[in-house]
N, C-alpha and C positions, 0 to 999 in steps of 0.2 A: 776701632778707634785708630787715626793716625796715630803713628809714632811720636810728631812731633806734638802731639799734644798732652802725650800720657804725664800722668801724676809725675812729680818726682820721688823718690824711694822712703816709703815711709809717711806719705800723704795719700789719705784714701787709698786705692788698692796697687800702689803704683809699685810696690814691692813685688807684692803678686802680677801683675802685669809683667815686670823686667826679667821673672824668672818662666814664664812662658803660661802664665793661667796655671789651672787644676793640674793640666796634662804635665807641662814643663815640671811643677812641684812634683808631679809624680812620677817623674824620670829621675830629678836629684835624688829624691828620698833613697828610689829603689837604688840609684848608682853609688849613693853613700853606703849603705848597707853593705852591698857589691863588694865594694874598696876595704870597707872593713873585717869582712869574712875573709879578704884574698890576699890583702896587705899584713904580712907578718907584726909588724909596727903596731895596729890596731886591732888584730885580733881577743889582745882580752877583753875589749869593751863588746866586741861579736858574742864572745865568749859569756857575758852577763844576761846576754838575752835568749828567752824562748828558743826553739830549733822552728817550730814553724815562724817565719816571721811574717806574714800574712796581714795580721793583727799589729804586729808593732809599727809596721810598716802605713798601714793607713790610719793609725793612731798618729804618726808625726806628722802625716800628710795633712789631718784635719785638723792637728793643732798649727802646725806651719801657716794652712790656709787665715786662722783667723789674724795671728799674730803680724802675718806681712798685710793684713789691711782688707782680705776679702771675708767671703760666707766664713759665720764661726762655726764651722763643722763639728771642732770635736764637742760642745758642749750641747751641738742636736743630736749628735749620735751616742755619746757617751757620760753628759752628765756634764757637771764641774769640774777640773781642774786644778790641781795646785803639783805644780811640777816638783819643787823639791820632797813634797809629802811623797807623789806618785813616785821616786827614785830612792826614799830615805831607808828602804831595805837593802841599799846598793853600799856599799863603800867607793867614794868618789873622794879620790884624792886629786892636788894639783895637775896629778902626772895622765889620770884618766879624765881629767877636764880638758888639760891640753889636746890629749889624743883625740877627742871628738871635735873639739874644735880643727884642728888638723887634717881629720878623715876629712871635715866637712867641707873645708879649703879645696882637698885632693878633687872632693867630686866636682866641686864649681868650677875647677882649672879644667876637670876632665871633660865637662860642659862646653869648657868654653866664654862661659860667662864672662863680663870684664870686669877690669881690675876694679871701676869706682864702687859696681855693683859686691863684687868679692868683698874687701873691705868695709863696705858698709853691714853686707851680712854679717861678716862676723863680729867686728864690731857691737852690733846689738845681740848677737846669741851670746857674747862674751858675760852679757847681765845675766838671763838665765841657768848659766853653767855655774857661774859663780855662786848662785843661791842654793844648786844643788848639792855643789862642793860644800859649802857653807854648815848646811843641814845635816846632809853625811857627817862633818869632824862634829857638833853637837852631839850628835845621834851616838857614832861608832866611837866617838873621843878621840879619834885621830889627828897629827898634826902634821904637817908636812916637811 
């Protein structure tokens, strides 16, 4: 598809398209990861997950894929979802909401991506994070 024709972000797969298809998502995912194993700053949220990350790793890639507008992967390969259920064993305060949100910044800059598309990213994952922070202080009764 020409460039100048693609969706705009957040219409049909036009999210998925600006971040490079399957492949592109699956360069962020894995460069997120990356930044957050490597970058002292975000290490405890590394720190929360499995030592293999194989599985966590294509668990975002296929839930990423459906949320920015293409194939809903994770729900052929792995069933249903509800993200804050799936994280509600975690304690997720403000401070580790921000920090994923931040990794996820670090990777998109480190990408290369630009800034409308940055912004618009996080912007919408800003809802997600929220609900699982949200879920966590119900759950753990934490407040920030």
């Amino acid at each position: 598809m020409n460039d100048s024709f693609r969706p705009p972000y957040g219409e049909g797969d036009g999210t998925l398209q600006a971040v490079g298809g399957l492949s592109g998502l699956q360069t962020l995912v894995e460069t997120f990861y990356r930044l957050m194993a490597e970058t002292p700053e975000y290490r405890p949220l590394f720190d929360m997950h499995p030592k293999n990350l194989s599985l966590t790793i294509e668990k975002l890639v296929a839930f990423l894929s459906g949320w920015m507008g293409g194939e809903r992967l994770f729900s052929q390969k792995f069933g249903p979802i509800s993200l804050p259920q799936a994280h509600a064993h975690l304690i997720i305060t403000e401070k580790e909401k921000a920090m994923w949100l931040n990794c996820m910044e670090a990777a998109l800059i480190e990408l290369g991506y630009q800034e409308d598309l940055r912004a618009y990213l996080l912007t919408k994952l800003e809802f997600p994070a929220e609900r699982i922070h949200q879920v966590s202080a119900a759950r753990h009764g934490h407040s920030d």
